[in-house]
BAZA-412422 format. One record per atom (N, C-alpha, C): x, y, z. Coordinates in steps of 0.001 Angstrom, whole numbers, padded with zeros to 6 digits, always signed. Each point is the difference from the previous one (the first is absolute). Layout:
<sites>
XYZ ...
</sites>
This chain:
<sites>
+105817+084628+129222 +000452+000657-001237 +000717-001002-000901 -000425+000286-001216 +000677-001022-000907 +001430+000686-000409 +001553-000920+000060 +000885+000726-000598 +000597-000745-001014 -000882-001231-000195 +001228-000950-000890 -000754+000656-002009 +000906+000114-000635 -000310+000494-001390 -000590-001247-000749 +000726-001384+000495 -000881-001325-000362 -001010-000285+000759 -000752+000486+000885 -001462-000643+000409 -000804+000138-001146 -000764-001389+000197 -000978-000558-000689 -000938+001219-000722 -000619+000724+000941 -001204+000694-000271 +000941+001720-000607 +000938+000480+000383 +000783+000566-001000 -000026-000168-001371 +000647-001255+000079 +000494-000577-001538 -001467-000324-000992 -001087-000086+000844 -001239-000222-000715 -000497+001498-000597 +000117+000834+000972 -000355+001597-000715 +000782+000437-001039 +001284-000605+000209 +001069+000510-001311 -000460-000558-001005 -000652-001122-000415 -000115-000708-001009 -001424+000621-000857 -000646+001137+000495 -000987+000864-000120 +000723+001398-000873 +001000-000403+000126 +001167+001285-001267 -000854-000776-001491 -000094-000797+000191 +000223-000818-001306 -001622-000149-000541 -000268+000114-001115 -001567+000057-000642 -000600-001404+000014 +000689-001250+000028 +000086-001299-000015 -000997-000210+001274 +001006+000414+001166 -000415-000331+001429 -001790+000746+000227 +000380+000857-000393 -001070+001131+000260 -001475-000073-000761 +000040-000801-000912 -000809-000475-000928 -000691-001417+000732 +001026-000968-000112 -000060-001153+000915 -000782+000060+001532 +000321+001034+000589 -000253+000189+001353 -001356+000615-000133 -000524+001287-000568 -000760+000388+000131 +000636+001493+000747 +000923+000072+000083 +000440+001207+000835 +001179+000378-000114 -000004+001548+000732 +001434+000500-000444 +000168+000973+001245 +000977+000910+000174 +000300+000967+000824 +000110+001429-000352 -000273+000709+000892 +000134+001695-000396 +001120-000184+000947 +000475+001659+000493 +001066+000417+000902 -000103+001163-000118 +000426+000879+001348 +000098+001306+000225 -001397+000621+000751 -000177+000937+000773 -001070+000388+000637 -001004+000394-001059 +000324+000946-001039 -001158+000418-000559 -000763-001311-000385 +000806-000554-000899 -001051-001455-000131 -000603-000593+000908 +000678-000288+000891 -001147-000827+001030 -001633+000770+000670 +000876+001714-000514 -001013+000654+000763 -001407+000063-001316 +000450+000010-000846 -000910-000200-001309 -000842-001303+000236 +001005-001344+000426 -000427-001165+000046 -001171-000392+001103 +000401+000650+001387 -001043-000128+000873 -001185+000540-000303 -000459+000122-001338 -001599+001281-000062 -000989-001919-000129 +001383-000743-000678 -000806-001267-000166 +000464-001104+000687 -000333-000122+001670 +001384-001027+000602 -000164-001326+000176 -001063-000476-000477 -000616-000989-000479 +001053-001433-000618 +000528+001184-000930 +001022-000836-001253 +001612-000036+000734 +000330+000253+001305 +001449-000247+000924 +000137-001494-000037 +000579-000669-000292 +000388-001312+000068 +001220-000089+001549 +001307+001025-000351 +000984+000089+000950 +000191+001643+000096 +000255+000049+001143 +000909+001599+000090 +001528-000497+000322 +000900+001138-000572 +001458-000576+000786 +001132+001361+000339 -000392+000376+000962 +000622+001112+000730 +002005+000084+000500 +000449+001191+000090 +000956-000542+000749 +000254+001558+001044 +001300-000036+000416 +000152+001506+001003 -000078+001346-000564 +000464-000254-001269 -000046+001308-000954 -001044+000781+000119 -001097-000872-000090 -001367+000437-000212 -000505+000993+001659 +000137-000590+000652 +000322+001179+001599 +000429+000973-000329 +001081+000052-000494 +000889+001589+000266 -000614+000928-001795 -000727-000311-000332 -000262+000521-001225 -001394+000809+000635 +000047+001507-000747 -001185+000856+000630 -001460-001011-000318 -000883-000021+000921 -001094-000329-000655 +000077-001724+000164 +000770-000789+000033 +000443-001034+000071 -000962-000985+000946 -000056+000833+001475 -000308-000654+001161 -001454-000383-000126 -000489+001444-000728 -001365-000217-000046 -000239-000344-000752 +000012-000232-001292 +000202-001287-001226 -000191-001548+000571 +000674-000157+001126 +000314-000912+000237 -001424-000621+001066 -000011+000796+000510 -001286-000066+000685 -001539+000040-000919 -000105+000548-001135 -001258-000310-000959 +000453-001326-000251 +000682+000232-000599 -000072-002040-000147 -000442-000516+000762 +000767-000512+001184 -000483-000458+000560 -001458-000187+000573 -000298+001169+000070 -001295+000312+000681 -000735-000799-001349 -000080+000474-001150 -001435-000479-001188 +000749-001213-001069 +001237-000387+000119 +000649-001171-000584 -000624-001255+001332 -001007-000938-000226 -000345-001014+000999 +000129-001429-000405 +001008-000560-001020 -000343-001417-000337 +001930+000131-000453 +000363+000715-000350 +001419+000060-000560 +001019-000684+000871 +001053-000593-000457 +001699-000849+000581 +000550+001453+000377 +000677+000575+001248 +000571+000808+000369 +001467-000305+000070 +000974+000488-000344 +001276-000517-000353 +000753+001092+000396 +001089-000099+001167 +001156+001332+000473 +001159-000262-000300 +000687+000412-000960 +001424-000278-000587 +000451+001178+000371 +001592-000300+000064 +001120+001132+000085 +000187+000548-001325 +000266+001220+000242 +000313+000589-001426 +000583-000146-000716 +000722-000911-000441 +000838-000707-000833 -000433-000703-000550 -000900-001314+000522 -000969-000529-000228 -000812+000503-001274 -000722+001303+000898 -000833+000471-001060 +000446+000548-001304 +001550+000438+000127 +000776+000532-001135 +000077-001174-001119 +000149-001169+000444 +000023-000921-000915 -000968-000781-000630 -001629+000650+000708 -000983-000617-000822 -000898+001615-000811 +000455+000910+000089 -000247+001305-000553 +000371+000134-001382 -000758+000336-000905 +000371+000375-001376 +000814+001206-000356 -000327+001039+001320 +000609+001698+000043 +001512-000215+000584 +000782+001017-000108 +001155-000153+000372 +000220+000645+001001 -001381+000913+000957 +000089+000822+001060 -001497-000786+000668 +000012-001021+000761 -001516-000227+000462 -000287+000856+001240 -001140-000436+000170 -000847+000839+000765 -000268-000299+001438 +000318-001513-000421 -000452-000735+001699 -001464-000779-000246 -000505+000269-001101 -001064-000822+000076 -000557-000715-001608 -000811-000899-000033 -000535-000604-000962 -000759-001044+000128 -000583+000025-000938 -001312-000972+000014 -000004-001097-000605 -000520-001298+000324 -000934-001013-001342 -001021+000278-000704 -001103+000231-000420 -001046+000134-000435 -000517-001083-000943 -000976-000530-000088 -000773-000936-000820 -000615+000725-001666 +000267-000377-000597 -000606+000378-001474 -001502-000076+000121 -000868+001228-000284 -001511+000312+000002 -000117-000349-001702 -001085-001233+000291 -000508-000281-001272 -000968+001273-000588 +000385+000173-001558 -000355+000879-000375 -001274-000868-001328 -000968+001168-000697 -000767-000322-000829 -000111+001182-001032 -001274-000458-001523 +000585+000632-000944 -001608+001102+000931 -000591-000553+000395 -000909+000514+000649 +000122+001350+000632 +000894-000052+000779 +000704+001588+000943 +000444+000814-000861 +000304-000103-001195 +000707+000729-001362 -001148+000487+000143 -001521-000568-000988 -000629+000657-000279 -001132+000643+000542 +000065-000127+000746 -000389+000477+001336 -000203+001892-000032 +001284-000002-000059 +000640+001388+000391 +000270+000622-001614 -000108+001530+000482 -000803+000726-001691 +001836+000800+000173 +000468-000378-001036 +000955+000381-000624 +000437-000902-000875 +001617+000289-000768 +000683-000481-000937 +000833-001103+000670 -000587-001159-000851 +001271-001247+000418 +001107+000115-000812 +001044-000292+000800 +001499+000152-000616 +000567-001538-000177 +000370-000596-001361 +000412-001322-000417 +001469+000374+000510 +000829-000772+000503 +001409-000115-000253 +000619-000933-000943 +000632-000089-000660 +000575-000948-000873 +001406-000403+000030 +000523-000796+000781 +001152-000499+000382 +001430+001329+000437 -000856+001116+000969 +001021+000788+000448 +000976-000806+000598 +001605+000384+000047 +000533-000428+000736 +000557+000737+001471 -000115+001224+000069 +000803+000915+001148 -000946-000488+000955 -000042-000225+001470 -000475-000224+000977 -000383+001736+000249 +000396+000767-000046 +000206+001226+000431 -001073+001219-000779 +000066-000225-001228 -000985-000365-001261 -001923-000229+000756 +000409-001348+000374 -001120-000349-000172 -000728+000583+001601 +001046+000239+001061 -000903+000362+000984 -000456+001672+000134 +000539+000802-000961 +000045+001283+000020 -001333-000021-001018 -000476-001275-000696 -001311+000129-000724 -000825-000432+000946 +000372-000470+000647 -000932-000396+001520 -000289+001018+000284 +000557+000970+000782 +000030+001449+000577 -000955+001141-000712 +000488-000325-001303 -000743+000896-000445 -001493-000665-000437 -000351-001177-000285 -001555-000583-000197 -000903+000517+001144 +000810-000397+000900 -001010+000960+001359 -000003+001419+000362 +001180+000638-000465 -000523+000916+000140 -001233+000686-000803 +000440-000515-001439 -000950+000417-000941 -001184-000702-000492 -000145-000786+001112 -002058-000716-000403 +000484-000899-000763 +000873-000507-000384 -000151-001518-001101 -000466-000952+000225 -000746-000352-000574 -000897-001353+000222 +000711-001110+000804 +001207-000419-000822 +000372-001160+000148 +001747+000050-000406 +000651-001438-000090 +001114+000193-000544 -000156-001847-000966 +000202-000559-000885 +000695-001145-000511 +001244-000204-000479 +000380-000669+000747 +001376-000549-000511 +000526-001146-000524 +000557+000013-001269 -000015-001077-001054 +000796-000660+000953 +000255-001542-000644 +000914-001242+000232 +001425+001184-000120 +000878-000420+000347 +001567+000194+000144 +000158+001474+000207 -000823+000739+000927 -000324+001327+000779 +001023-000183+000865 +000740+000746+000289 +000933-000167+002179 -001378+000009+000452 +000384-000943+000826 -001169+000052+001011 -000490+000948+001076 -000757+000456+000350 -000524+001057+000482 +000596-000089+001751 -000222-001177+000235 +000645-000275+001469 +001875+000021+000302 +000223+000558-001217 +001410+000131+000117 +000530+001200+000689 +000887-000806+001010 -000054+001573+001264 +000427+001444-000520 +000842-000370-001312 -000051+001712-000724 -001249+000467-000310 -000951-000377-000196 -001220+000032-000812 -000707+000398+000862 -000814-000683+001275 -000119+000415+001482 +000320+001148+000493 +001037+000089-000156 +000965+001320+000836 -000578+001483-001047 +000063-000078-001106 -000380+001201-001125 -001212-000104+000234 -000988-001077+000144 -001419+000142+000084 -000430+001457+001257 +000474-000305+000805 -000034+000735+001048 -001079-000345+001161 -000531-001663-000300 -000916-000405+000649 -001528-000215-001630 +000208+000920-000472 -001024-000213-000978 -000691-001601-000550 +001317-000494+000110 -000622-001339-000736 -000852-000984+000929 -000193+000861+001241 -000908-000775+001036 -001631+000169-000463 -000043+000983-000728 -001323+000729-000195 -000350+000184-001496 +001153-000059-001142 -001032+000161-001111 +000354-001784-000346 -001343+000119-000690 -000588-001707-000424 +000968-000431-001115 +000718-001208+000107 +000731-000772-001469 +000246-001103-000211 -000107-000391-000738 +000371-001615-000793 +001325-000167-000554 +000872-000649+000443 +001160-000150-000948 +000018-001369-000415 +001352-000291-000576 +000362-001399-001183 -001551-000119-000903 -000182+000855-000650 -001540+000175-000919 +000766-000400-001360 -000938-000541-000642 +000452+000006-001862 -000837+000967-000394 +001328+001120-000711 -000933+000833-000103 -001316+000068-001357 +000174-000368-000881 -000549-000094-001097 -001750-000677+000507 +000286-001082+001417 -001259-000171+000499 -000553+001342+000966 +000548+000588+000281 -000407+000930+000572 -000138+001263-000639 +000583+000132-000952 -000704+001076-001083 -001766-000533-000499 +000117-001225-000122 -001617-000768-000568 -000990+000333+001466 +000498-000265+001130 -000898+000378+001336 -000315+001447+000146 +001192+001060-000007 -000367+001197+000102 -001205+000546-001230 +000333-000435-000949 -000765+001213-001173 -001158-001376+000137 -000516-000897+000539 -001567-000644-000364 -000057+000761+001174 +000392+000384+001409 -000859+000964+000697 -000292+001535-000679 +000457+000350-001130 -000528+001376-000341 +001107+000789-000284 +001443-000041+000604 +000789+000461+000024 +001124+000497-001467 -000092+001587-000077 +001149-000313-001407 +000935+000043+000197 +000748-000456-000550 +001386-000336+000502 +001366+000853-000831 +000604+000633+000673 +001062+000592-000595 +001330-000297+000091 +000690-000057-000620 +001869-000536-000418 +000823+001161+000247 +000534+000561+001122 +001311+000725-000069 +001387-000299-000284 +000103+001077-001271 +000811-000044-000529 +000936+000998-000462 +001605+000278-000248 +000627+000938+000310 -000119+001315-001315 -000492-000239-000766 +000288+000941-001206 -001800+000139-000729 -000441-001118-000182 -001439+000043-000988 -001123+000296+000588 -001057+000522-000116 -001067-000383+000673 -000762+001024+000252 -001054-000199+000664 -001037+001491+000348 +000654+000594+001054 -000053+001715+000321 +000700+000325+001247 -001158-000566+000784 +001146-000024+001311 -001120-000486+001309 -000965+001163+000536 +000041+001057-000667 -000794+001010+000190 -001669+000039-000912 +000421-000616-001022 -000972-000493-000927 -000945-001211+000320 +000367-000723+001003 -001042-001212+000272 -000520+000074+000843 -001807-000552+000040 -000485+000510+000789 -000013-001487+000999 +000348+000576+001478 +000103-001313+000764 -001346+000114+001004 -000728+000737-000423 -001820+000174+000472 -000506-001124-000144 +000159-000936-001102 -000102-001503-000110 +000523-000883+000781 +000001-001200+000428 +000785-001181+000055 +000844-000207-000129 +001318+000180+000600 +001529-000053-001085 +001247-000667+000178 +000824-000623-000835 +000685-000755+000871 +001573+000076-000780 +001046+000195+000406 +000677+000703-000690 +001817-001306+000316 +000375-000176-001304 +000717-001124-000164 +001643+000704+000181 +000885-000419+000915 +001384+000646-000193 +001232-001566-000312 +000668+000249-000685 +001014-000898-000105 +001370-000025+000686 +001013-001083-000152 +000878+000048+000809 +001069+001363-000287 +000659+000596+001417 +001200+000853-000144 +000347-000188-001429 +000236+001135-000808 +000886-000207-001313 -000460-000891-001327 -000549-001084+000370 -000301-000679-001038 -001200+000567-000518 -000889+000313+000985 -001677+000673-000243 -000630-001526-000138 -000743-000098-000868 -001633-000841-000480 +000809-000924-001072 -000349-001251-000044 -000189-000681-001544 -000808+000086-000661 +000610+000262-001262 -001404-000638-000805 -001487+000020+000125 +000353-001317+000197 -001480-000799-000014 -001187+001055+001684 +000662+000538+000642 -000659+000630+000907 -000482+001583-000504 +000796+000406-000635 +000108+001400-000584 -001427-000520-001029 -000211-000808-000660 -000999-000678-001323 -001203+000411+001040 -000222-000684+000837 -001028-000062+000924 -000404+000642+000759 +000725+000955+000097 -001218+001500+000774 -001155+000715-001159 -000298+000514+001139 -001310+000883-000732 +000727+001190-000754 +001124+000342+000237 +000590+001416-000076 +001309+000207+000371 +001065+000991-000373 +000958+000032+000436 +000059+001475+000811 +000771+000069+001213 +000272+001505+000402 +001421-000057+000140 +000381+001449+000406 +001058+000638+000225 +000092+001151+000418 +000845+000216+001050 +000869+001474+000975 +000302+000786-001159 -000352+001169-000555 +000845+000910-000579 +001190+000487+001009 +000863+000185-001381 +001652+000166+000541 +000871+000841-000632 +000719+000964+001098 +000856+000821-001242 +000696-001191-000775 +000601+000824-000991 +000765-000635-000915 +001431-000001-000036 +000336-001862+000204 +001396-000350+000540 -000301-000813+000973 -001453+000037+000551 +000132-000647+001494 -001402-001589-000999 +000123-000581-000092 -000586-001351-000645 -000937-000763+001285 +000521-000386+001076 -000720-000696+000913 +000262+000467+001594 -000678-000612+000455 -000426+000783+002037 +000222-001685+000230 +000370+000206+001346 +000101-000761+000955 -001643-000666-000270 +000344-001526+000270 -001671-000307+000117 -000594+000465+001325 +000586-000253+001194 -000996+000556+000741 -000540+001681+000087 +001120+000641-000776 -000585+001249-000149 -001085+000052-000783 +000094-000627-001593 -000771-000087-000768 -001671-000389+000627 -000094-001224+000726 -001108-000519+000648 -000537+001353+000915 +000737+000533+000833 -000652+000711+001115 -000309+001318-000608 +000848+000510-001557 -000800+001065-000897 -001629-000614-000733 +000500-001296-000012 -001545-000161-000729 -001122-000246+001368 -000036-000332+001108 -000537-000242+001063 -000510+001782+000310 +000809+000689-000104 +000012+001186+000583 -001092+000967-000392 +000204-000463-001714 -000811+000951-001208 -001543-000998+000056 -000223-001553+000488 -001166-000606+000010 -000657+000582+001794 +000718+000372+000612 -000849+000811+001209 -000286+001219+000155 +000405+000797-000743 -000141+001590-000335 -001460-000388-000732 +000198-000604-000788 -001372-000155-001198 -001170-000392+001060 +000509-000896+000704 -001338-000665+000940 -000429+000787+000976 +001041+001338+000692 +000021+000413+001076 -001698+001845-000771 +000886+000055-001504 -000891+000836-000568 -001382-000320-000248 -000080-001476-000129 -001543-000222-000204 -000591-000184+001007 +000351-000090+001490 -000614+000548+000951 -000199+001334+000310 +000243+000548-000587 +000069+001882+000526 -001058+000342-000693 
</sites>
């Protein structure tokens, strides 16, 4: 059992807090059972597991512990004391367990692939934000996700943790320019729409039976300019009056919601 808080291979997972390391490395960490249990559908991508006693006395725990093992076959196995693990944990209640995982190269290919609405991000900053648009892309058929240059990064363990595992499974590109990736989406066919808090067509009014790909800007600030110029169109949430803007990830998972109802009707 590992108990020192300075061992080497500790101090290397901590440095996986950080977008620098995690970028650099190629990898990052989840934590907590549900994730790992999300994580084993693909166990391929385990670099390290790193367990400690907690994880025993927690319901469900033992046998957790035993899938791993059993279908995790190439991974660094690591047994720290719980303290240990308290100090390389992002949560302030851990679980007893957590992972390494390797970054799955992604393409613009797997986007289009899959018949729904791609969602642009444009320099969100909430980690929390961006994984609850995770959550909801899969639930609701979205094609894809892009995420501009100076996005939180998606591997950020808040981001992870709100995903709910999602970001293992829907397809994305981040650090994108977006203005080049507005030129890639619409030469595949795609029209492209700008959400925005007050102007625009309701989202009830567009038909997402087409190709569609739908642009959100950062918390509060919304869209610049020059991005707002360059859609095909503008939409917008109708709203009582007094209330001006939605949460973006609400906003995204209302427009996700209203583009699978439409798709779900033209199968019927």
């Amino acid at each position: 059992m590992i108990t020192s808080k300075g061992n080497f291979k500790v101090k290397e997972i901590r440095l996986l807090k950080q977008a620098k390391h995690r970028q650099s490395r190629r990898e990052y960490f989840i934590e907590g059972m549900r994730l790992l249990e999300e994580a084993l559908k693909q166990p391929d991508q385990f670099r390290k597991v790193v367990h400690s006693p907690r994880l025993e006395k927690k319901p469900g725990g033992p046998e957790l512990l035993s899938a791993a093992r059993k279908n995790i076959q190439d991974a660094e196995w690591l047994y720290v004391s719980d303290e240990v693990m308290e100090r390389i944990c992002d949560t302030q209640s851990h679980q007893g367990i957590l992972a390494v995982l390797g970054m799955k190269e992604r393409s613009w290919g797997e986007i289009y692939r899959k018949d729904g609405i791609i969602l642009l991000l444009h320099e969100l900053q909430d980690p929390g934000n961006l994984g609850t648009i995770f959550r909801a892309a899969e639930a609701g058929e979205a094609a894809g996700i892009i995420l501009s240059k100076d996005t939180v990064d998606p591997y950020n363990p808040k981001a992870m943790r709100a995903s709910m595992g999602s970001l293992f499974r829907v397809p994305f590109l981040q650090d994108q320019a977006m203005r080049d990736c507005l030129q890639k989406v619409r030469s595949q066919g795609y029209r492209l729409w700008a959400a925005t808090g007050q102007v625009g067509r309701s989202l009830w009014e567009i038909d997402f039976g087409k190709p569609a790909a739908v642009l959100f800007g950062q918390e509060g600030a919304g869209l610049p300019r020059k991005l707002l110029d360059e859609a095909d169109g503008l939409v917008t949430i109708p709203m009582s009056s007094g209330v001006d803007s939605l949460n973006v990830a609400m906003a995204a998972g209302l427009l996700i919601y209203e583009a699978l109802r439409q798709k779900k009707e033209r199968r019927e």
